[in-house]
DOTORTI-382971 format. One record per residue (C-alpha): residue in three letters; x, y, z. Coordinates in steps of 0.2 Angstrom, whole numbers, padded with zeros to 4 digits, always signed. Layout:
<pts>
AlaXYZ
...
</pts>
This chain:
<pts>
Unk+0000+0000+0000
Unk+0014+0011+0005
Unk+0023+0008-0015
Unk+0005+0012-0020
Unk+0001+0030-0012
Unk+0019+0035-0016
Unk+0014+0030-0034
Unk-0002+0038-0036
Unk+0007+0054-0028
Unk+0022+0056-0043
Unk+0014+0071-0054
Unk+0007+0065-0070
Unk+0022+0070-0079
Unk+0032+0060-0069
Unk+0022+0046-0069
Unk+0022+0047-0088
Unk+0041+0048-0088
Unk+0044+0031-0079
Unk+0029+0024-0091
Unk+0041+0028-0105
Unk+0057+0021-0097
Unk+0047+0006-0093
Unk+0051+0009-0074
Unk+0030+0009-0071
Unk+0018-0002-0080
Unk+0002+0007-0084
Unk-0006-0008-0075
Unk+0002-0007-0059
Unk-0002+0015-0060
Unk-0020+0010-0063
Unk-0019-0005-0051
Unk-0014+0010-0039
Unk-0027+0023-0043
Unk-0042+0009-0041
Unk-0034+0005-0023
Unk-0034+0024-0020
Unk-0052+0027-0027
Unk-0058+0013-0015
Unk-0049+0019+0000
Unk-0056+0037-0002
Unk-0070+0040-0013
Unk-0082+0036+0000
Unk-0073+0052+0010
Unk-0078+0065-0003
Unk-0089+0057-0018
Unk-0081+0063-0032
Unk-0082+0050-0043
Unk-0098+0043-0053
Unk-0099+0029-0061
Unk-0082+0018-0066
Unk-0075+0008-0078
Unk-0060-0003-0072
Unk-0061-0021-0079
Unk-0060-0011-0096
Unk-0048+0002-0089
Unk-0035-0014-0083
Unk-0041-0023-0101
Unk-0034-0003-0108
Unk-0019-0005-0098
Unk-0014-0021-0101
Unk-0013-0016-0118
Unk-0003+0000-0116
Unk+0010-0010-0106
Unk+0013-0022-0120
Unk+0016-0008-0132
Unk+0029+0000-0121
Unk+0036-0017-0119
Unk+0037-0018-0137
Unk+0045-0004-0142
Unk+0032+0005-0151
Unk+0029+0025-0152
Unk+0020+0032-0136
Unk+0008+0044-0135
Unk+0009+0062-0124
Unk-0004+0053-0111
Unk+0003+0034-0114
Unk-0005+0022-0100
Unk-0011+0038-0089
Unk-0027+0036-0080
Unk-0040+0049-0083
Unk-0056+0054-0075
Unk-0067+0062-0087
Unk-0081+0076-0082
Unk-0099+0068-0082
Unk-0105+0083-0094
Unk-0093+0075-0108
Unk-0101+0059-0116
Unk-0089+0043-0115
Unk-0093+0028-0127
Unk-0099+0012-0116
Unk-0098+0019-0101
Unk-0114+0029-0091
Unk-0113+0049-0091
Unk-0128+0055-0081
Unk-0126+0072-0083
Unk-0128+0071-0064
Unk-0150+0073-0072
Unk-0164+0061-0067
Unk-0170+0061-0084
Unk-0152+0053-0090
Unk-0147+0041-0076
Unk-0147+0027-0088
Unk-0139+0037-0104
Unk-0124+0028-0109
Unk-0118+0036-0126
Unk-0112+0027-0140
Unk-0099+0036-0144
Unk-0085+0047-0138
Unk-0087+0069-0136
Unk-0072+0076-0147
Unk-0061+0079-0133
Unk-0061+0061-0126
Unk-0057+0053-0142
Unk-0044+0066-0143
Unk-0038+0060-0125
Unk-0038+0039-0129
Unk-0027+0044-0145
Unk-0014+0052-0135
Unk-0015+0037-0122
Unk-0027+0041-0110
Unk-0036+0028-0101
Unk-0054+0033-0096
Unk-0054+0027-0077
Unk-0070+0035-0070
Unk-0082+0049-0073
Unk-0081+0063-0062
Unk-0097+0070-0051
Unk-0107+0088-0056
Unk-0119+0097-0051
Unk-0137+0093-0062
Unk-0134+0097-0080
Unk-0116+0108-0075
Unk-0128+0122-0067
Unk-0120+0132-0050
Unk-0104+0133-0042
Unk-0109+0117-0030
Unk-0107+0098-0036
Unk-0123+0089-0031
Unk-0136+0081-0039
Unk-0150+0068-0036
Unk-0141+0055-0046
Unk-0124+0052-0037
Unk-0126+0064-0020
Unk-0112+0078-0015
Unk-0095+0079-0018
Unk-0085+0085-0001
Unk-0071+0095+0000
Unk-0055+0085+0003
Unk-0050+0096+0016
Unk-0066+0096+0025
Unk-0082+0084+0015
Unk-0097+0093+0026
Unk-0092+0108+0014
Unk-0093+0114-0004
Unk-0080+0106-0018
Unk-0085+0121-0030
Unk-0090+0116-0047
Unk-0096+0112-0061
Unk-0079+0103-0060
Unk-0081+0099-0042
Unk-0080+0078-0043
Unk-0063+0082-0055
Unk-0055+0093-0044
Unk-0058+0084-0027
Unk-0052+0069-0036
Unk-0035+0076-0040
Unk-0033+0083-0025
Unk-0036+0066-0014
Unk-0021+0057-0029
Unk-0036+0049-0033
Unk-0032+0051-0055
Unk-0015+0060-0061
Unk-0027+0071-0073
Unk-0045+0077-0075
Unk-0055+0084-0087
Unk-0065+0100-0084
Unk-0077+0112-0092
Unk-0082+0132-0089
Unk-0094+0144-0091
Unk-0095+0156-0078
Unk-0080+0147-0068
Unk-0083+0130-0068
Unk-0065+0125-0068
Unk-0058+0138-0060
Unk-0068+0137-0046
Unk-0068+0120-0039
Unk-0049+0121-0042
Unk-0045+0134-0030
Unk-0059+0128-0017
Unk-0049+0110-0017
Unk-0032+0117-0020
Unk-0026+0113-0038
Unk-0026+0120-0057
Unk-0038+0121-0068
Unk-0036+0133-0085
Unk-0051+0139-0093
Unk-0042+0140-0113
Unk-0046+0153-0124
Unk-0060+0147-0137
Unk-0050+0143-0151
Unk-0040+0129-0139
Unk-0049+0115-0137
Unk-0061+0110-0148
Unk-0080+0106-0141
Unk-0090+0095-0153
Unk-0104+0096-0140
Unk-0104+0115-0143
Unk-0126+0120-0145
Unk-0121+0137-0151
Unk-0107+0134-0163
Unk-0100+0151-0162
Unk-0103+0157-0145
Unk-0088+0156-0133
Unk-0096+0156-0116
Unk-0090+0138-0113
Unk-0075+0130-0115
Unk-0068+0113-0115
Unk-0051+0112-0104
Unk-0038+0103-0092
Unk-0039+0101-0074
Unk-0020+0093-0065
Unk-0013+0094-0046
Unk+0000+0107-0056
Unk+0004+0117-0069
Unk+0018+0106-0080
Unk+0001+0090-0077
Unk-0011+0103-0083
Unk+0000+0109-0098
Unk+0005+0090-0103
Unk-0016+0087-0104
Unk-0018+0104-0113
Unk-0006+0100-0125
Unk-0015+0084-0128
Unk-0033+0094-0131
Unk-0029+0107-0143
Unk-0030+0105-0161
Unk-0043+0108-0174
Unk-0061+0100-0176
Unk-0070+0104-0191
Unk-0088+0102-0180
Unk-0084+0117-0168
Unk-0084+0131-0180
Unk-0072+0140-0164
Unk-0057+0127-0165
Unk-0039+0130-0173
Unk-0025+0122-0176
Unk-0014+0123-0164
Unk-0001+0111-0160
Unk+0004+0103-0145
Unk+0021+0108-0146
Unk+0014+0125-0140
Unk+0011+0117-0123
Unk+0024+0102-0121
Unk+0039+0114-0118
Unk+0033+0129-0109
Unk+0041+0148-0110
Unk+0052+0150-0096
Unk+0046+0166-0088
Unk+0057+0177-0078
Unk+0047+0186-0065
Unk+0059+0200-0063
Unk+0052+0208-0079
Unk+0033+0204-0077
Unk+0022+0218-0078
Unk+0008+0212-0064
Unk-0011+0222-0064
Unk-0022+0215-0051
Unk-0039+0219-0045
Unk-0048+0213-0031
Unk-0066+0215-0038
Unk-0066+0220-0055
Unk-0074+0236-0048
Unk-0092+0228-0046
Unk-0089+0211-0038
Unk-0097+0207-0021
Unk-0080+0200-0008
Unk-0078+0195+0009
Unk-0066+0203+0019
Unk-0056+0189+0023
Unk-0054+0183+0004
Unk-0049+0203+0000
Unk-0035+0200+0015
Unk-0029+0185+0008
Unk-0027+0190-0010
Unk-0019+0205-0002
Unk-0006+0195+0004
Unk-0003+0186-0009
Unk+0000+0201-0020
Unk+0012+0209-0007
Unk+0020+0191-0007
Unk+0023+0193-0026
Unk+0026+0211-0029
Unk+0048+0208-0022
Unk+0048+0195-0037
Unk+0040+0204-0054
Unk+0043+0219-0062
Unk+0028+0230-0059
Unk+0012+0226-0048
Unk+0000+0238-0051
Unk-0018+0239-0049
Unk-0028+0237-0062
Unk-0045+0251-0064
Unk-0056+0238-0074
Unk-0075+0244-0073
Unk-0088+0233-0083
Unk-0103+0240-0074
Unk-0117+0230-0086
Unk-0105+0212-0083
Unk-0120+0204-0074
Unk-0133+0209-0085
Unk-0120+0202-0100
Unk-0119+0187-0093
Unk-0136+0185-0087
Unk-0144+0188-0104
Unk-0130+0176-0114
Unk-0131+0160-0103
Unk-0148+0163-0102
Unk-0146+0160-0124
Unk-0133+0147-0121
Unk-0147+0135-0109
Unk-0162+0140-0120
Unk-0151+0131-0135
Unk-0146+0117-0125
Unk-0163+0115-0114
Unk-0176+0122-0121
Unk-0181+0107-0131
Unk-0182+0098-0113
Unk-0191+0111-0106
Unk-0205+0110-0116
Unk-0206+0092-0118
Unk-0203+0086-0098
Unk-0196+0102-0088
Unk-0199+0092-0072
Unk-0184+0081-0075
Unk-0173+0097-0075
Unk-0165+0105-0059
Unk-0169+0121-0054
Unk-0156+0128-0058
Unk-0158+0122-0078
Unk-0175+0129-0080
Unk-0172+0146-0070
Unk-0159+0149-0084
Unk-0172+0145-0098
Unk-0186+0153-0091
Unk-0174+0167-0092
Unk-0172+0166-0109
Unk-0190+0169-0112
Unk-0192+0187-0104
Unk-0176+0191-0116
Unk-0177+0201-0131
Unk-0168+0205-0149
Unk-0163+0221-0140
Unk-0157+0212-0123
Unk-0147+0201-0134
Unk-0140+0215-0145
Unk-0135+0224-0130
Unk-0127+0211-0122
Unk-0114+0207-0136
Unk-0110+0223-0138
Unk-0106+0226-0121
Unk-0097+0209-0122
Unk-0086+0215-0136
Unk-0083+0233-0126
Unk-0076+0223-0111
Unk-0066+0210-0122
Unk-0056+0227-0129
Unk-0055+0234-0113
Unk-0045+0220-0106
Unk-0035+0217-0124
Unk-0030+0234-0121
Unk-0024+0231-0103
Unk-0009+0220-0111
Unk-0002+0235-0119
Unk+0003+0238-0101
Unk+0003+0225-0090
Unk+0008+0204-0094
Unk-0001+0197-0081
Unk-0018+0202-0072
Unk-0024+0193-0057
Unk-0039+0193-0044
Unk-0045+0182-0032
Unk-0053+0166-0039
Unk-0071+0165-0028
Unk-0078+0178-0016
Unk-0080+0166-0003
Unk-0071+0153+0009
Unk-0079+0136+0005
Unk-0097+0135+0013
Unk-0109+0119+0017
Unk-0113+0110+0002
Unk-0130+0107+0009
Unk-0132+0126+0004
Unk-0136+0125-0013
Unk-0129+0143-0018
Unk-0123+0159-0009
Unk-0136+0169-0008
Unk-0127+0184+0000
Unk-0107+0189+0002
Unk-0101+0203+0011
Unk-0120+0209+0016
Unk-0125+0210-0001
Unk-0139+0199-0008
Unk-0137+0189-0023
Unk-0149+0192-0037
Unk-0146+0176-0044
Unk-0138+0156-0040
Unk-0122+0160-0050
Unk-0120+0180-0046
Unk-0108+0176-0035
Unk-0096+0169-0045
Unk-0094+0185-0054
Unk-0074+0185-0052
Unk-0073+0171-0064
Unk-0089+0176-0076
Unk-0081+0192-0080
Unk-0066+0185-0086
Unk-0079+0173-0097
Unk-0087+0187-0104
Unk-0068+0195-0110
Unk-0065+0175-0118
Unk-0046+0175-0110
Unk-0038+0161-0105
Unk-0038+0159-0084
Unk-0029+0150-0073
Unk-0034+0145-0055
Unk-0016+0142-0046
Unk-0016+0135-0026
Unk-0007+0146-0015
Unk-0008+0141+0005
Unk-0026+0144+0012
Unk-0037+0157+0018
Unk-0041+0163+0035
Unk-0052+0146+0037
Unk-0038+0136+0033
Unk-0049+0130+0016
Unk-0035+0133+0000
Unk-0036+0149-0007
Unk-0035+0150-0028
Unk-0028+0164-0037
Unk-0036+0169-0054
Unk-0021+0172-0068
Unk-0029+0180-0081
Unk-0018+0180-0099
Unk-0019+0187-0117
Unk-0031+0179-0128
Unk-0024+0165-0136
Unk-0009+0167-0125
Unk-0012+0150-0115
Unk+0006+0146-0117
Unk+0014+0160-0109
Unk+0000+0160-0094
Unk+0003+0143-0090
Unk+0024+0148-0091
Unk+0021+0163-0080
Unk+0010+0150-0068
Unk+0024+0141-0068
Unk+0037+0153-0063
Unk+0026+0158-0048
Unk+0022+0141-0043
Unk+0039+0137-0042
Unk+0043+0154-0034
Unk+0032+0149-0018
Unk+0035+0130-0019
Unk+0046+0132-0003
Unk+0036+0143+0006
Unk+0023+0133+0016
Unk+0012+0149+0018
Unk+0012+0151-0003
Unk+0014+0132-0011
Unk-0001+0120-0016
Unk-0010+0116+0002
Unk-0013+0094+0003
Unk-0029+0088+0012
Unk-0026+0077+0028
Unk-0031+0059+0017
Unk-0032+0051+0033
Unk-0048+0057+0039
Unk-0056+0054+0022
Unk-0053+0035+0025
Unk-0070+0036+0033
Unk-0086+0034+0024
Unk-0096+0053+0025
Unk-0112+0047+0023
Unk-0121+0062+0022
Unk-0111+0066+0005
Unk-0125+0053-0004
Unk-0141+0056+0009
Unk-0148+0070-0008
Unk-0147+0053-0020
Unk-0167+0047-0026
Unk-0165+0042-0040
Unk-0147+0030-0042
Unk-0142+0024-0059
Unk-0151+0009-0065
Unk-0144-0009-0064
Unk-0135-0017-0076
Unk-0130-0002-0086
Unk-0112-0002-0093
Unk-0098+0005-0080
Unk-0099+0000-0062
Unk-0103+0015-0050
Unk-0090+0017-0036
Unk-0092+0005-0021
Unk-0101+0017-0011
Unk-0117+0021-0020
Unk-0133+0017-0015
Unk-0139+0006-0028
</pts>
């Protein structure tokens, strides 16, 4: 057991390394991972359903090909948990919705076929919230997810089962997907990276708007160089997202090496119209003093988009009305509340809202375009908010002031949506609560390269300093069962359906 934990806590890149130089079998990684997964997903429910005798069948393979000498792909014989948003041939994606707790696609989203080409062995799906909606992984289907570093409270989400996966060395990588923060979010709430790309990155053949780049497609890892090596697996064009280009992976395999003593830093704590809690504005504070000896410059940024939440509002409200509105119609009660808020939505919005709202999308993308004439790097805090219950569905208030809707108060990450740059959640220590605290890395557009160098170069900066480096949950107190995590579960998978579910589950 001792061989195994050490294994499962090499970074992915390292664990590749020793794939290659035959010094680790891809069965005895996976082998270690399933042990992992037993001994702590009943702590935090991250995962949903499984799929390991075709995982080991998958890995059986991969080690004869390293044994035999034949050419390796960038995720050769690396498990992979795979976001339960993003369809997986054979095996059970729920969507974490009643209405699709028996769905098992027949074939593969882009991405994932992408992933098994470079290597990648699909291991498990990872738990959302119902249909991705709100910052808080929970549905009917599979229960809660739990933060590693404490399960009674909040993961994040819509990536909350990927992130609190990777943080407990349950996977080497994860796979995300963000719309108003989804990856960024559970990523700083369980202390790793997640990068929300620029739209032209990854290519999303689930994409119900071709051209709109409110979502993306992206990378979760437990660091930066894990979370490039995915990235550089990901990108490339597909001719069915009308948004995707060619980009090579080489852009992502061998990183720019930054030097911090000439970055030019902006930072704002609240964009100018973002709700905060003292404590979060304190710790981002001392981060930023933390950093401003290393870079260049650190500046404030004066960045004001005063219509942001009505942007946002009135575009996701278009991006669920083209994804659920169908549904709605047909059978709305087997969508969350959060889903048919959204559409319903939709249905007070008019030509004009719509107009209004691209053209103040495109004002704010220029605004922060031009911010890079001055500055290389902006940052801001990831979430308003320490991690709360996840038996609270959404914050309804921060810092006093009431929140007009579930997801307003993830504004520090939707505003960066709106402006489509790539954003980067990297762990630095924890907050006042001892919960890890995420720093939001904002980069150029299409500059996902250099973001994830300069991420890099800071992550490496505070490595030493326990106060700055990645936090690590105590795993020993997530060897118990937390049987509240699966007490919101009424309507389970049904039996027989291809993949197992974790151990755990109620059915």
């Amino acid at each position: 057991m001792a061989r195994d934990d050490a294994l499962v806590a090499l970074s992915a890149v390292e664990q590749r390394r020793l794939i290659g130089r035959k010094a680790v079998s891809p069965v005895e990684l996976l082998q270690a991972c399933i042990a992992r997964i037993e001994a702590l997903n009943p702590g935090v429910n991250a995962l949903a359903a499984t799929d390991f005798d075709r995982a080991l069948a998958q890995a059986r393979v991969a080690e004869d090909q390293v044994l035999r000498g034949a050419p390796l792909g960038l995720l050769h014989g690396l498990p992979l948990g795979v976001k339960d948003l993003q369809d997986t041939a054979g095996l059970l994606t729920t969507y974490g919705n009643i209405g699709l707790r028996g769905h098992v696609p027949a074939a593969d989203i882009g991405l994932v076929a992408r992933l098994k080409a470079a290597g990648a062995i699909v291991t498990a799906k990872t738990n959302v919230p119902d249909m991705g909606a709100g910052a808080n992984t929970r549905n009917p289907v599979w229960g809660a997810t739990g933060n590693p570093f404490n399960p009674l409270l909040n993961a994040g989400g819509s990536s909350g089962g990927s992130a609190a996966a990777l943080a407990c060395d349950m996977l080497p990588l994860c796979t995300g997907s963000d719309t108003g923060g989804s990856l960024r979010i559970p990523a700083a709430l369980c202390g790793v990276v997640g990068l929300r790309p620029s739209p032209s990155m990854v290519a999303n053949t689930a994409r119900p708007l071709g051209w709109s780049a409110l979502s993306v497609l992206g990378p979760m890892g437990r660091d930066v160089a894990d979370t490039a090596l995915l990235m550089a697996a990901s990108v490339g064009f597909d001719g069915r997202d009308p948004l995707s280009a060619d980009i090579p992976a080489s852009r992502f395999t061998t990183l720019p090496e930054v030097d911090l003593s000439r970055l030019r830093v902006g930072y704002t704590e609240d964009f100018g119209l973002c709700a905060v809690d003292a404590g979060v504005r304190a710790t981002f504070r001392q981060r930023i003093d933390a950093l401003r000896p290393l870079v260049a410059s650190c500046e404030p940024w004066p960045l004001q988009p005063t219509d942001a939440d009505r942007t946002f509002d009135v575009l996701r409200a278009e991006a669920f009305l083209a994804a659920f509105g169908d549904t709605h119609r047909r059978a709305p009660e087997t969508l969350g509340p959060n889903v048919r808020a959204n559409v319903e939505l939709a249905a007070r919005i008019s030509l004009a809202d719509r107009a209004e709202a691209h053209l103040a999308q495109t004002r704010l993308a220029r605004d922060v375009h031009a911010a890079f004439g001055r500055f290389d790097l902006l940052l801001s805090p990831v979430t308003p908010l320490s991690p709360f219950p996840w038996t609270t569905l959404f914050a309804t208030h921060v810092d006093g002031q009431a929140m007009a809707t579930y997801y307003q108060w993830l504004a520090l990450t939707y505003v960066v949506t709106l402006a489509t740059n790539p954003a980067l959640s990297l762990p630095c220590g924890v907050d006042a609560a001892g919960m890890p605290f995420g720093l939001q890395l904002i980069g150029p557009l299409n500059g996902d390269a250099a973001l994830l160098g300069a991420a890099r170069a800071i992550e490496q900066a505070w490595a030493g300093n326990a106060l700055l480096a990645r936090p690590r949950p105590d795993v020993q107190r997530l060897r118990q069962p937390c049987p509240e995590l699966r007490s919101i579960v009424t309507h389970p998978p049904e039996p027989g359906l291809a993949g197992s579910v974790p151990a755990q589950s109620p059915v």
